[in-house]
C-alpha positions as CSV (number, residue, x, y, z in Angstrom):
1,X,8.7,-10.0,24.4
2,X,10.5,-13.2,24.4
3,X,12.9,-14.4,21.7
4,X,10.5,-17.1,21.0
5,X,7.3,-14.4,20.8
6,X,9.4,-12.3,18.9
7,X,9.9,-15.2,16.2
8,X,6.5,-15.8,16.2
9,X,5.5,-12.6,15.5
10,X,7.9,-10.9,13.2
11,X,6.2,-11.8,10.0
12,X,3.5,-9.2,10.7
13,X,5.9,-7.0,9.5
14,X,5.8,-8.6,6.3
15,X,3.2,-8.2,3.1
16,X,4.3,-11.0,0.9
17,X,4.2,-11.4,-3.1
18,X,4.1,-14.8,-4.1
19,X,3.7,-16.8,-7.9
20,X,0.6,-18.7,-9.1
21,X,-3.2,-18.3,-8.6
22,X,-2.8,-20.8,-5.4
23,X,-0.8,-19.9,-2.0
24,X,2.4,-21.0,-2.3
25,X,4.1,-24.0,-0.1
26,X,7.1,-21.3,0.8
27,X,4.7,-19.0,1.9
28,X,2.5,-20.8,4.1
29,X,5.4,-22.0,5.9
30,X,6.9,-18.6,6.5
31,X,2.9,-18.2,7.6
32,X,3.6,-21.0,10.0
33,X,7.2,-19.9,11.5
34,X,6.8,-16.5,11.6
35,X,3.2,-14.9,11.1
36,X,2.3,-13.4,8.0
37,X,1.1,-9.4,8.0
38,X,-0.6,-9.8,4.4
39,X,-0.2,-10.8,1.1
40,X,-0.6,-8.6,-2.3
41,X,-2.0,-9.7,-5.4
42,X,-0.9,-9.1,-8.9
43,X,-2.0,-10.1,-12.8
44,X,0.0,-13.5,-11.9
45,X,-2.2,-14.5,-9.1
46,X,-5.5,-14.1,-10.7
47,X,-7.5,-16.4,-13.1
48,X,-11.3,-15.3,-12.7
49,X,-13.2,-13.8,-10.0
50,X,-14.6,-16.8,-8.3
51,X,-10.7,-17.9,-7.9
52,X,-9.9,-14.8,-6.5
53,X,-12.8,-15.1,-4.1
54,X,-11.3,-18.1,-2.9
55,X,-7.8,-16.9,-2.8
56,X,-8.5,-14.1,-0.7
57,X,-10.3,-16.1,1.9
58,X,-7.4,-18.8,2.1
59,X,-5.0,-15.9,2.5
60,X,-6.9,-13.9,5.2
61,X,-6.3,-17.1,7.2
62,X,-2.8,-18.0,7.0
63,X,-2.6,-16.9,10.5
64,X,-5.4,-17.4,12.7
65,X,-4.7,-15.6,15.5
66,X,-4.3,-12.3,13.5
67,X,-6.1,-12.0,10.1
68,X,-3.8,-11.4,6.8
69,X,-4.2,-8.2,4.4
70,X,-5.0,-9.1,1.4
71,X,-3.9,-6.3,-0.6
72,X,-4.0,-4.9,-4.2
73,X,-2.5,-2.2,-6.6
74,X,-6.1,-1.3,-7.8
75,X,-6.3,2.1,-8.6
76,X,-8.0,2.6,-12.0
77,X,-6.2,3.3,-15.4
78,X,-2.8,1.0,-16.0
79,X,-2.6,0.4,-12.7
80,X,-5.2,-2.0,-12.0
81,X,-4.5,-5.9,-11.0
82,X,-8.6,-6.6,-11.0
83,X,-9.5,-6.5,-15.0
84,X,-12.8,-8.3,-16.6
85,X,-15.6,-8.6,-15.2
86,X,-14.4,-5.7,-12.5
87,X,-15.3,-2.6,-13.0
88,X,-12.4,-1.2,-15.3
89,X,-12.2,2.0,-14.3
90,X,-10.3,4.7,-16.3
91,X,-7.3,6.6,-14.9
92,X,-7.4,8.8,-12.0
93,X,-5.9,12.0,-13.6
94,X,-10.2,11.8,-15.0
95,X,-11.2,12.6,-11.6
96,X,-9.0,16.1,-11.2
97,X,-9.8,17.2,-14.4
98,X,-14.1,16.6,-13.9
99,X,-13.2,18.5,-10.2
100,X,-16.1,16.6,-9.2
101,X,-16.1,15.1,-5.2
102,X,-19.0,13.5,-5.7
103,X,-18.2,11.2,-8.7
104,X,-14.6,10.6,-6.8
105,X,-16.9,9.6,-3.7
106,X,-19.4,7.2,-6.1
107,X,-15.6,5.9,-7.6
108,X,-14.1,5.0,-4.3
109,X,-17.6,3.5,-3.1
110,X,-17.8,0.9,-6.2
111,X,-14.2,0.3,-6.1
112,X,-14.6,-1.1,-2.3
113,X,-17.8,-2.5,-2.8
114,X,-16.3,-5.0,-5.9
115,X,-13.0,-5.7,-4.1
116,X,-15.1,-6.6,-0.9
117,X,-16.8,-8.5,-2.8
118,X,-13.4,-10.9,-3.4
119,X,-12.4,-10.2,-0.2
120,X,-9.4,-7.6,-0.7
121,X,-9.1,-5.5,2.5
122,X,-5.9,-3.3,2.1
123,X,-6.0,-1.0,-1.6
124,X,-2.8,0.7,-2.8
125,X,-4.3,3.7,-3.4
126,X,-5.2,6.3,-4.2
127,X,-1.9,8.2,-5.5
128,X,-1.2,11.2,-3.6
129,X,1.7,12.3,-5.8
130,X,0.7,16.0,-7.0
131,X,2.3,15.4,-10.5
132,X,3.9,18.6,-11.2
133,X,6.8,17.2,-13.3
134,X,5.2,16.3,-17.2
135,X,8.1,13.7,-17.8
136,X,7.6,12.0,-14.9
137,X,7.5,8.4,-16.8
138,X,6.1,6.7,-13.3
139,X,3.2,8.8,-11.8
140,X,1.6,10.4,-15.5
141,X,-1.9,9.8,-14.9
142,X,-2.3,7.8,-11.5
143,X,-2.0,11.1,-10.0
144,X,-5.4,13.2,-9.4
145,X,-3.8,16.5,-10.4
146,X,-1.5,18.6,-11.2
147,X,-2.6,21.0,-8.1
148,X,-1.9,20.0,-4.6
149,X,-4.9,21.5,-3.3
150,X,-7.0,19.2,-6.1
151,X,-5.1,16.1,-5.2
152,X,-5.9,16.8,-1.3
153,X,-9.6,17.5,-1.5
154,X,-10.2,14.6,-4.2
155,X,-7.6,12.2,-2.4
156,X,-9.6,12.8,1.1
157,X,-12.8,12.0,-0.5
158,X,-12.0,8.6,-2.0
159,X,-9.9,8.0,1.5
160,X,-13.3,8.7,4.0
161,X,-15.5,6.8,1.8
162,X,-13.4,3.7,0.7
163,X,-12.5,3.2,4.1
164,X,-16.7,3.4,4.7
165,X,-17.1,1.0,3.0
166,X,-14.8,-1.3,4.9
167,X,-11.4,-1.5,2.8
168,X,-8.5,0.0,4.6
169,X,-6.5,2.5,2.2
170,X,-3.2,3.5,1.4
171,X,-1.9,7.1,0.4
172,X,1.0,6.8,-1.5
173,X,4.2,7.9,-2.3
174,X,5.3,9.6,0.2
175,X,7.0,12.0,0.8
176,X,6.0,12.7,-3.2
177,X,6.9,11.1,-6.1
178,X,5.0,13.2,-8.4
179,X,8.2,15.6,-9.7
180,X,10.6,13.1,-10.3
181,X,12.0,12.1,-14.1
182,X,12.8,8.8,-13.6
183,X,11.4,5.5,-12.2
184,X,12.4,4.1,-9.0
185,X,11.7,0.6,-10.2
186,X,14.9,1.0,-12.2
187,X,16.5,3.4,-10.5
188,X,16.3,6.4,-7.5
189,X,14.9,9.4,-8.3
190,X,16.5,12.6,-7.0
191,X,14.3,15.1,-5.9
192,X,15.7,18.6,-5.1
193,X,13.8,21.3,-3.8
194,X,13.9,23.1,-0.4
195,X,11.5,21.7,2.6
196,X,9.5,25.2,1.7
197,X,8.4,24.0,-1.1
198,X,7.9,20.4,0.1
199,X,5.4,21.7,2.9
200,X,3.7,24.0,0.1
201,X,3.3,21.8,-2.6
202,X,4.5,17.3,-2.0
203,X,2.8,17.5,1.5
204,X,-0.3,19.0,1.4
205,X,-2.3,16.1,0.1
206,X,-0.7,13.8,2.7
207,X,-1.9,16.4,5.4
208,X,-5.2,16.1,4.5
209,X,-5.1,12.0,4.0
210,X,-4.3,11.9,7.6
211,X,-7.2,14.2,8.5
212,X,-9.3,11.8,7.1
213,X,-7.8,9.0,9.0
214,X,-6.3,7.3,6.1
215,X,-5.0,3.9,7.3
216,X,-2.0,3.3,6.3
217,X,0.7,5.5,4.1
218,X,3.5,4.2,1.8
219,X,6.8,5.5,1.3
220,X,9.0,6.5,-1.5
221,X,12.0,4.8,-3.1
222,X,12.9,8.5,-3.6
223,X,16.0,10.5,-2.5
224,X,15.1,14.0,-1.4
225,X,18.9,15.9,-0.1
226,X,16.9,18.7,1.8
227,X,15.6,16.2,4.1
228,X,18.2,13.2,3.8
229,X,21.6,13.4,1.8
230,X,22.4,9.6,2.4
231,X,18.8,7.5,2.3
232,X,16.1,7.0,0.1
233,X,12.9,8.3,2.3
234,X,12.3,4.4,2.6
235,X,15.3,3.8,4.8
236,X,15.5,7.2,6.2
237,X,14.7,8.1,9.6
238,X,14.6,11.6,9.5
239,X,11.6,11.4,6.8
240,X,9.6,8.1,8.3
241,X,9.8,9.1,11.7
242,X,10.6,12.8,11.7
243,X,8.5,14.0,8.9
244,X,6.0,11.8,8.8
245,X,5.2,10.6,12.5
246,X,6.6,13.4,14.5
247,X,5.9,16.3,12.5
248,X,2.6,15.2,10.6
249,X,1.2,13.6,13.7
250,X,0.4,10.2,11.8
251,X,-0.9,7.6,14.1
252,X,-1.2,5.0,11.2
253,X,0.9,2.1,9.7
254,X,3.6,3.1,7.6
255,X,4.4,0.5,4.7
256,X,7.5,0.5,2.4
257,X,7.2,0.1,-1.1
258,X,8.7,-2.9,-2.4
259,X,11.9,-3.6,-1.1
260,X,12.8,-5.3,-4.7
261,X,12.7,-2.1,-6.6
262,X,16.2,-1.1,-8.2
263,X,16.0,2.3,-6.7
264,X,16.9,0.5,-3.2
265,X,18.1,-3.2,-4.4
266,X,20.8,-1.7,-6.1
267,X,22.9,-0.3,-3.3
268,X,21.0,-2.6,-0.3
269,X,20.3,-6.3,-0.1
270,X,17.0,-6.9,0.6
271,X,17.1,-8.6,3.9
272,X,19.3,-5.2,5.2
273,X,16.8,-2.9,3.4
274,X,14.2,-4.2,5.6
275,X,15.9,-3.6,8.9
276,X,16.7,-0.5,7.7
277,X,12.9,0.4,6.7
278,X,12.0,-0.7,10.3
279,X,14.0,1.4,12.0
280,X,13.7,4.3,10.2
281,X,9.9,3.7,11.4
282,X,7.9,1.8,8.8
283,X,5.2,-0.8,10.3
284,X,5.4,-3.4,7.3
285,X,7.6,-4.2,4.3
286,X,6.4,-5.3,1.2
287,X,8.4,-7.7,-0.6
288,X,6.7,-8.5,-3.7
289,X,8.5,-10.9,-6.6
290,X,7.3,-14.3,-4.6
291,X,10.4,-15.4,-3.4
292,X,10.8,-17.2,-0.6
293,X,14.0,-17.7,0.4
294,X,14.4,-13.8,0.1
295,X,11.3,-13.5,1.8
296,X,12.2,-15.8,5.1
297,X,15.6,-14.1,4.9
298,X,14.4,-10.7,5.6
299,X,12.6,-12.5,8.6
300,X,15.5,-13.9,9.6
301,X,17.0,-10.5,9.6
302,X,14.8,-8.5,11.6
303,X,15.1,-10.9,14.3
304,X,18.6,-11.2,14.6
305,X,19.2,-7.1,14.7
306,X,16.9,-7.1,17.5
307,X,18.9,-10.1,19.1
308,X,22.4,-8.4,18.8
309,X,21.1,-4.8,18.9
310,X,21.0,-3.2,15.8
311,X,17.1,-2.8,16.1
312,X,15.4,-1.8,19.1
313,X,12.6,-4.1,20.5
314,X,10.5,-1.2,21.0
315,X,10.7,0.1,17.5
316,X,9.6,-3.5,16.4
317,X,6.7,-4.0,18.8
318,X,5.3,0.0,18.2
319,X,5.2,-1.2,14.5
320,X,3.3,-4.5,15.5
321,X,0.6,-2.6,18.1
322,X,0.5,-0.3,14.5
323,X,-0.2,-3.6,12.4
324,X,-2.8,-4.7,15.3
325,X,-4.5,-1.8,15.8
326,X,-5.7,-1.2,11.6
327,X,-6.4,-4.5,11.2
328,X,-8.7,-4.2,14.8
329,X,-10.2,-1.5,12.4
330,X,-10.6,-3.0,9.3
331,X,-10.5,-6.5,9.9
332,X,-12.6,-7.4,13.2
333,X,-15.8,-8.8,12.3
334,X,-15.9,-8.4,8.4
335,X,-13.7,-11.8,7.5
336,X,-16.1,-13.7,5.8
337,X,-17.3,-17.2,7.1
338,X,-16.7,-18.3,3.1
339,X,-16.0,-17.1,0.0
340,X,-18.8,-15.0,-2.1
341,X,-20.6,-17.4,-4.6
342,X,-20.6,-17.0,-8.4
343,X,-23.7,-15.2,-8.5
344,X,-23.1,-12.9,-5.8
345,X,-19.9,-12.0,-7.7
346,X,-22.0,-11.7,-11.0
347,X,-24.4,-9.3,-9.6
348,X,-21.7,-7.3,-7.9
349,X,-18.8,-7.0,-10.1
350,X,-19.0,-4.6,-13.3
351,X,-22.9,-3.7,-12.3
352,X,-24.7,-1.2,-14.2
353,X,-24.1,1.5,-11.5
354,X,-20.3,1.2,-11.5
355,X,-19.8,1.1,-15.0
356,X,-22.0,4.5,-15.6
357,X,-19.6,6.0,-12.5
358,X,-16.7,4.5,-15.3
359,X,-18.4,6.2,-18.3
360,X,-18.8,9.5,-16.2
361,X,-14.9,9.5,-15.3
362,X,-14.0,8.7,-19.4
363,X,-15.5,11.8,-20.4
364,X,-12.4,13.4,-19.3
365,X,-9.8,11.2,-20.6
């Protein structure tokens, strides 16, 4: 790949945050110089459903030659950037308590159905964290279950249909967030036990994700000594690559969570976080607050550790075929032509069948 190519097409490495219910000036630049992999939404981008609608379909298109994620946190309970008149769908912890695969299965196919409806492709979710730690002020109720074996067979279920239904999914956090006591948005989690128990117990869910040919997997701002004494499992080499696509066989992309979080922003800059992430073997970055200049910075980065070195070319284009090939998956043929009209969205979002599936989960809050 030529220097020139390689500017070009870094940005696909890139799932971008950005401020306002409108695509930001800074953004569709960095769109322009350097590609764009996706963008996530949060609360601060949306106004109403038809605005999302349009938002979405803008996105998708900030660079033709490759279509854009547009992604979402929307996974049910507190985390859940799509509110009124989506579906609002209670917390997953509902689903491993009911035990029941076929109302996780009726879940995940509303959930896709709505957010295809606005035209999200990528969904953070669901949370494969087995949540074995009851102080845990992070996971709590995102996770399916307390029992790996739950969180695997529910997990896989909302996985296979979800991605039926056309949005590409992410199992997250891996390698297992869900026995930690402390947030990694503030701060990085230690999590101590032996790879024995890791394989038992943190992994099992993830095995079973990648069964189901779960598109894409996101790491953990979490330090785990057994497998890495020095990184966080974002940045760490021996848990992306080793763990994760040598011993687990994953074929899919591999996304960091946000680069911005204090558990790695306190000890790396963002910019040398990212490198870091790539070469440990992630596909994409997100980096999620809006800004810019941070944002084209981190570009700027990856591209000059390839120049001088630091980052091998072939790590960076495996990660890109990785991009390319998922969003071949996902992407090819279901773009829209133009956003969903009002009453499309009207009859879709927060129907009658999705919000009995809703009432059904409540009953085990």
């Amino acid at each position: 790949m030529s220097p020139s190519a390689l500017r070009r097409q870094i940005g696909q490495l890139l799932i971008a945050g950005f401020a306002g219910t409108e695509i930001s000036v800074e953004l569709k630049s960095i769109a322009r110089e350097f590609g764009l992999g996706g963008v996530i939404l949060f609360a601060r981008n949306i106004a109403d459903a038809e605005q999302v609608a349009g938002l979405a379909f803008e996105a998708a298109r900030l660079t033709p030659e490759m279509p854009a994620w547009v992604s979402v946190d929307q996974e049910g309970g507190r985390v859940a950037r799509l509110k009124h008149p989506f579906t609002v769908w209670p917390p997953m912890a509902t689903l491993g308590r009911s035990g029941d695969v076929a109302l996780a299965e009726r879940f995940a196919r509303a959930l896709a159905v709505e957010m295809t409806a606005v035209g999200v492709t990528l969904d953070y979710a669901p949370v494969l964290d087995v949540h074995t730690n009851a102080d845990n002020p992070i996971i709590g109720d995102r996770a399916l279950a307390a029992n790996a074996a739950d969180v695997a067979r529910l997990g896989e279920a909302i996985i296979r249909v979800m991605q039926a239904e056309g949005v590409a999914a992410c199992g997250k956090h891996f390698p297992g967030h869900g026995d930690t006591s402390t947030d990694s948005h503030l701060e990085l989690p230690l999590v101590e036990h032996p790879p024995e128990r890791l394989r038992d117990v943190e992994l099992v869910p993830f095995r079973a994700a990648i069964a189901a040919g779960v598109a894409s997997i996101m790491t953990a701002h979490i330090l785990m000594p057994a497998l890495d004494e020095q990184r966080p499992a974002t940045l760490s080499t021996r848990v992306v690559t080793g763990m994760l696509r040598e011993d687990l066989h994953y074929e899919g992309v591999i996304l960091s969570d946000d680069l911005e979080m204090k558990a790695i922003a306190r000890d790396y800059q963002v910019p040398v976080a990212a490198v870091l992430a790539i070469e440990a073997g992630c596909d994409g970055v997100l980096i999620c607050s809006g800004d810019g200049e941070t944002q084209a910075a981190t570009l700027e980065a990856l591209v000059h550790a390839v120049e001088d070195g630091r980052l091998r070319l072939s790590r960076v284009e495996d990660a890109l075929m990785r991009q390319r090939r998922a969003k071949e998956r996902f992407l090819a043929g279901r773009v829209a032509s133009r956003p969903a009209s009002a009453k499309v969205l009207r009859q879709t979002l927060g129907q009658d069948a999705h919000r009995q599936v809703a009432d059904e989960m409540a009953r085990f809050i």
